[in-house]
N, C-alpha and C positions, 0 to 999 in steps of 0.2 A: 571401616566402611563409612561412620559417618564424618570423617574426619574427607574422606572424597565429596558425599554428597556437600559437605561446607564448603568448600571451595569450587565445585561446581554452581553455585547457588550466589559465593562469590564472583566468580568469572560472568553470571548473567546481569547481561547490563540493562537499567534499567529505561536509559532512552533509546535501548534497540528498539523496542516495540513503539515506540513513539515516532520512532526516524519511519521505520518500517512501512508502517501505517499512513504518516504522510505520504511518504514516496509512492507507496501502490495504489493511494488514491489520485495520486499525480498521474502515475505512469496510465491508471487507469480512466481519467478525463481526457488526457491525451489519444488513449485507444478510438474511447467513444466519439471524440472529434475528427480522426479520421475514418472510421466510417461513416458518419454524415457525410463527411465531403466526398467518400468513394460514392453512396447512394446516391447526394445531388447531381453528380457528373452523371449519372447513370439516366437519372431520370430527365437532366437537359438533353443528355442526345436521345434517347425514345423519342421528347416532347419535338425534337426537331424533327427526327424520321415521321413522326404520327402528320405534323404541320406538314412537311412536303408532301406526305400520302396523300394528307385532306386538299390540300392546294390540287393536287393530278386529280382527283374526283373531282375539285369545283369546276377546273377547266373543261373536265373529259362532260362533265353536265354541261356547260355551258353551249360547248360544241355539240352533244346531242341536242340539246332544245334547240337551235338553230337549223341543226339539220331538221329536224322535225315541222318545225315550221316553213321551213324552204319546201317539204315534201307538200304537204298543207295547201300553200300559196301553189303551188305549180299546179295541184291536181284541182284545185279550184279556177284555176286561170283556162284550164285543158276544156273541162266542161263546159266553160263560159264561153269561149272560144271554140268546141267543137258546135255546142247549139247554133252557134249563130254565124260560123265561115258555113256551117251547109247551106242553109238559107239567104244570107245575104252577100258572102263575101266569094269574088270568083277566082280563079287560079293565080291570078297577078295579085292579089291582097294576101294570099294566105302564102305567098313564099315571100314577101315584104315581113307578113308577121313572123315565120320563122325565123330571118334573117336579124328581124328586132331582137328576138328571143336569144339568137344568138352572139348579135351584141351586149345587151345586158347578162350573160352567162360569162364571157370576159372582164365585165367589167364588173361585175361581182367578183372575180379572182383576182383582180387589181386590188377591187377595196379590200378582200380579206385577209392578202399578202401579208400586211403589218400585222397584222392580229395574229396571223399562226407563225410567225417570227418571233412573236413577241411572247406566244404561245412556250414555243421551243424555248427562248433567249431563259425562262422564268425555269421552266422544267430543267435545265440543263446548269442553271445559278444554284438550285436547291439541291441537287446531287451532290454540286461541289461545294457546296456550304455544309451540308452534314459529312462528304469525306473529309473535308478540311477542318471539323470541328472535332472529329473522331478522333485525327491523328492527333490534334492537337492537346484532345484530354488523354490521349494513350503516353502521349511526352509528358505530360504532368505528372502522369502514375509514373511513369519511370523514375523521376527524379523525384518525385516524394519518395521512392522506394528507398534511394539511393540515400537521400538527409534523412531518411527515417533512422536506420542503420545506424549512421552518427549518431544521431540526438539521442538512439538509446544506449549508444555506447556515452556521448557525455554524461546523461543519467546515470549509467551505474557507476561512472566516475564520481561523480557528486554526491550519489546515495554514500558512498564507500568513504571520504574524504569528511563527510560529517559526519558518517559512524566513528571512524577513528577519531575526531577532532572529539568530540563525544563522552567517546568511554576516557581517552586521557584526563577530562575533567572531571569525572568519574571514577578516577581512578590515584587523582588530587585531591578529591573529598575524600575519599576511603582513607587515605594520608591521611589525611590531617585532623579526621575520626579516630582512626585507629590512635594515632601520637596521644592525641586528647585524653582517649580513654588509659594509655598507657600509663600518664601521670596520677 
């Protein structure tokens, strides 16, 4: 029996635990670096979805304080113009002023045309900036999946290819101890 445990004790090599160790803190910097880069992808497209959401808020405020103030301006213009078409203005003035009113109601829809185009053109670029950025990190995750695979297959090549180169010379010292002592 102790003639087993000797050569068991023999066969344990000593830069196993040295290779070992390097290697799973390798294997294991390599892990921790790609989950950083899985989390940062994760957190660039949130940060772009959150950006286009804020962007449809700033617009969608932009367009209510407008309207607001259109309502504002109109309902000020009503009472200004009701006080004083009863009194002063006769039926020929006050379908001139409607007529006004309804030229510049036109031409408030001329001028805001480019704005709510541009409105759209911006809403519809950020959709397709965050689809096209989604896909584009879902294709990265594909193929890091795909080199991950290799590189951890090269690693247990390399782990394994310096264990053996290893104990061989470990196994040249034991020679050439053992001879030593022989003499």
């Amino acid at each position: 029996m102790s003639q087993k445990k000797n050569e068991q004790i023999e066969k344990a090599y000593i830069s196993e635990s040295i290779v070992n160790t390097v290697w799973n803190q390798y294997e294991g910097a390599i892990e921790r670096s790609r989950k950083v880069l899985e989390n940062q992808e994760e957190v660039y497209i949130r940060t772009l979805e959150e950006t286009s959401k804020f962007n449809a808020e700033l617009r969608k405020s932009l367009t209510s304080f407008y309207e607001g103030n259109k309502k504002v301006n109109a309902d000020v213009m009503n009472s200004f113009q009701s006080n004083k078409a009863e009194e002063v203005l006769s039926e020929g003035h006050r379908s001139f002023i409607n007529e006004g009113q309804e030229v510049v109601n036109r031409f408030e829809n001329i001028m805001l045309t480019p704005l709510k185009s541009s409105f759209d053109i911006m809403e519809r670029f950020e959709k397709r900036a965050v689809e096209n950025n989604k896909a584009y990190v879902e294709n990265l995750q594909t193929h890091r999946k795909e080199r991950t695979a290799n590189s951890n297959e090269y690693i247990n090549l390399a782990r394994t290819a310096q264990l053996r180169l290893l104990r061989r010379v470990e196994d040249g010292f034991k020679v050439m101890v053992g001879s030593g002592v022989n003499k």
